[in-house]
C-alpha positions, 0 to 999 in steps of 0.5 A: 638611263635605260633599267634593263638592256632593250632585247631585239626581240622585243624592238620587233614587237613594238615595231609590229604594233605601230604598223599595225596599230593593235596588240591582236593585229601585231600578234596575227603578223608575228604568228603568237597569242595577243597576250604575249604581245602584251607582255613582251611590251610591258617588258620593253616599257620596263626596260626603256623606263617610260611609257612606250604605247597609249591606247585610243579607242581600238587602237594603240597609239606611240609616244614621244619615247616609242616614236623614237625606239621604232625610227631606230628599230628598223636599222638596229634590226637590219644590222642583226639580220645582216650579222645573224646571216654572216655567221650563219654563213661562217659556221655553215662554211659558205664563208669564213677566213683561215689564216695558215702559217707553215715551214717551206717544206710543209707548204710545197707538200701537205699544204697545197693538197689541203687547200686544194681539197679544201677549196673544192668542199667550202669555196666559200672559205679563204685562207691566207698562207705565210711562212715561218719555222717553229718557233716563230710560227708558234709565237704568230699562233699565240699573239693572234697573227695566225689561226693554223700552225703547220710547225715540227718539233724534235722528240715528243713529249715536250711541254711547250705545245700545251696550251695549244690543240695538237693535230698530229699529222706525221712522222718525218724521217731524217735521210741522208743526202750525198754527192752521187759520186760518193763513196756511200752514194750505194749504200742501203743504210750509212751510220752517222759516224760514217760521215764524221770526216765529211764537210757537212750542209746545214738547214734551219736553225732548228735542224742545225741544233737537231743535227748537231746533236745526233752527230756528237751523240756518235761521238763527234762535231760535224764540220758545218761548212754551209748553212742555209734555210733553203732546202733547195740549196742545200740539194744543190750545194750536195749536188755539186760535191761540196758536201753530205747533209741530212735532211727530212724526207718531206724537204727532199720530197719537194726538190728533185736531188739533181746530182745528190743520192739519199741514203738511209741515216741509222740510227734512225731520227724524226720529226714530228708534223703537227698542226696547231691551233687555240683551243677557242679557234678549234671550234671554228668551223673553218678552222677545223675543216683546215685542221681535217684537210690537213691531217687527209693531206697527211695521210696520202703523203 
């Protein structure tokens, strides 16, 4: 059983004093001193517990255990080389893998702007995109299935993000989108409470709950008729006449309201755009460039 780990530093050496058959001509070939040679071989004997080299005459001979370091070395010192050049190229960002998760909303805007940009500066790096609403995004993050949440949340301050890198990107407001016919489809600004009678449509889980409690805050229950994660067809559900719904403007932006007019809601309510990453993940050169993306996407929107 070997005392000491064997260091690759070290395999180089002997390697070089079996090709060359001395501690002065292994030393000229790897550009250091003769004693230095020496003692990085008196360290590998240590380490490996047993003599290595005998001398004969001028030259330095191999034993049974240094023959057998030496036929491993080559393909041991291969393999580093190899793993040294792939993360090189990791963290020089000529390559890498970033996996992204992110609400439909957020991937038909912010996301392909990033990524476009992205692609342009590392060509190299490739990411992966699938989509999740918070907070199953966030449980991808945490179990290791993502590298990069683009996820939303309703009022700051909360605590359910702090074991994670917060990259705030924006702001969304939530409007208010009706019928064109409607009886507000002019209006500059709608109170809530102006739609209390109305027949209401529903996004994601998480914008139901959002909804439902800004409409009792003014005082009453909206009448949820339709309720579905596709913002899409909540637009063609308004535009067809069979209801208001409220949606945030980064979900409007995305679908052309066909039949539907957005109105400013009072009082005013947003959601706050954030990416996510781990702490560990943030150093990643790829990830953080994915993160820098992100948040320039962020700003031209």
């Amino acid at each position: 059983m070997l005392e000491r780990m064997i260091e690759a530093r070290h395999l180089r050496v002997l390697r070089a004093v079996a090709a060359t058959g001395s501690f002065s001509a292994a030393a000229r070939e790897l550009g250091c001193t003769q004693p230095a040679v020496s003692q990085q071989m008196k360290a590998l004997e240590t380490s490996a517990g047993t003599p290595l080299l005998i001398r004969t005459g001028r030259e330095m001979r191999l034993t049974q255990a240094g023959e057998v370091l030496v036929r491993h070395a080559s393909g041991i010192l291969a393999g580093l080389t190899a793993a040294e050049e792939e993360v090189a190229a990791i963290a020089g960002l000529r390559a890498g893998r970033v996996r992204l998760v992110s609400f439909p909303s957020g991937s038909s805007t912010l996301v392909p702007t990033a990524l476009a940009a992205l692609r342009a500066k590392h060509p190299g790096t490739r990411v992966s995109l699938v989509e999740a609403e918070p907070p199953r995004s966030i449980e991808m993050l945490r179990e290791g299935d993502c590298d990069v949440a683009l996820a939303f949340r309703y009022g700051a301050g909360q605590a359910e993000w702090d074991d994670l890198v917060v990259r705030p990107l924006l702001a969304d407001r939530l409007v208010g989108l009706v019928p064109e016919g409607h009886r507000l489809a002019g209006a500059g600004s709608v109170g809530i409470a102006e739609l209390a009678e109305e027949s209401w449509i529903a996004g994601c889980p998480r914008c139901r709950r959002q909804l439902v409690d800004v409409c009792e805050e003014a005082g009453f229950t909206p009448r949820i008729d339709f309720a579905t994660d596709d913002y899409p067809a909540v637009v063609g559900l308004v535009g067809a006449g069979l209801g208001v719904a409220v949606l945030p403007e980064l979900a409007i932006e995305s679908v052309r309201p066909k039949g539907a007019r957005t109105v400013t809601v009072e009082p005013a309510v947003e959601r706050e755009i954030v990416a996510l990453t781990l702490p560990d993940l943030a150093q990643v050169p790829a990830v953080a460039a994915t993160l820098d993306e992100l948040t320039r996407a962020a700003t031209r929107a």
